[in-house]
N, C-alpha and C positions, 0 to 999 in steps of 0.2 A: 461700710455704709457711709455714705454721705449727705446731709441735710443742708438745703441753704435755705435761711428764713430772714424775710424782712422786719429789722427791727422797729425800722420807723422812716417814712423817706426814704432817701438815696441810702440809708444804713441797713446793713447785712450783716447776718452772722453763717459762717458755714461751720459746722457741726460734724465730725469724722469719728466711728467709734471701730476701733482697734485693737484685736486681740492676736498678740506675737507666738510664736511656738513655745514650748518650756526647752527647758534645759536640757533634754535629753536630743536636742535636734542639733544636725550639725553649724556651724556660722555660718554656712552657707547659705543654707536654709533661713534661717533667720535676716543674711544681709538681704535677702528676696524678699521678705515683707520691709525691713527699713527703706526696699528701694520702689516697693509700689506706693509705701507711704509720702515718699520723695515726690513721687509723683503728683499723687491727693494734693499735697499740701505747695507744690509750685503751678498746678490748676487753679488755685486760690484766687479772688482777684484781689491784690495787695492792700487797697481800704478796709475788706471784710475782717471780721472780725474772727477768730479763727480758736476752734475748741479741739481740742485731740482728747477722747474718752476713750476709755478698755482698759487693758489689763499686759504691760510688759514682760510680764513677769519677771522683773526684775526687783534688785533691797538694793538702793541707793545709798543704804550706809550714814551714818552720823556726822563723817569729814566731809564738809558742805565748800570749805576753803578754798579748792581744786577749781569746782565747780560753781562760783560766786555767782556767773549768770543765769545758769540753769537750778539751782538750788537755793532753798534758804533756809537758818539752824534750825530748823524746828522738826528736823529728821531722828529717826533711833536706828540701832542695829549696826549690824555689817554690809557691807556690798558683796554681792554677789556676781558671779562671769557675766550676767547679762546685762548688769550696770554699767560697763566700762563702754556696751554698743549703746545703749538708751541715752546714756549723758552726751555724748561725741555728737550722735545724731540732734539732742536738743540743742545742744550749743552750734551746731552747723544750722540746724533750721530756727534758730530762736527764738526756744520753747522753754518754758518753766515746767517745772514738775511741783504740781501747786499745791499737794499736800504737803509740801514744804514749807509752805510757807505759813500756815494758819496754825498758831498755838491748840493744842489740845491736850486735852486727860490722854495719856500714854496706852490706856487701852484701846481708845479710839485711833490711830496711830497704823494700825497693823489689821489687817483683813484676813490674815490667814496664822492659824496654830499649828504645830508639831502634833498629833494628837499623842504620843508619848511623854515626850519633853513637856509640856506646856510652856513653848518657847515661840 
């Protein structure tokens, strides 16, 4: 889904919300939505102001060092296989992953439990 809304004037924002396969699907599968997403986001028009919502299903992990453009320390956890395709892609398309960026209480941090682990 894609939204373009005028912010004010000649100002736009386009709006794209995005939800990728899990992890039980092959790379293949998954590089087929990073490359329609490619798509979305070179449609753009380069002034706009440009949002990516959904759900990677990816854990980008606490080592933010790697990825200084695309991340910032205020991540928890471990990275998981679909971390290594989401960071590559934001660092090629010059995207933050912005819940990185925004200090918060640690339970707010995480959207999803283990229902066994409480992990």
């Amino acid at each position: 889904m894609v939204l373009h809304i005028n912010l004010s004037g000649d100002q736009y924002a386009t709006i794209t919300s995005a939800y990728t396969q899990t992890m039980t699907h092959t790379d293949e599968i998954k590089e087929l939505f990073y490359e329609d997403l490619r798509r979305i986001i070179r449609g753009v028009p380069h002034q706009d102001k440009l949002i990516v919502l959904g759900d990677c299903n990816a854990h980008v992990g606490a080592n933010s060092d790697p990825w200084s453009r695309v991340l910032s320390h205020h991540n928890i956890g471990r990275s998981n296989s679909n971390s290594q395709l989401l960071l590559s892609k934001c660092a090629k398309f010059n995207l933050t992953v912005i819940n990185t960026v925004f200090q918060q209480v640690k339970n707010y941090k995480t959207t999803w439990m283990h229902p066994r682990s409480k992990h």
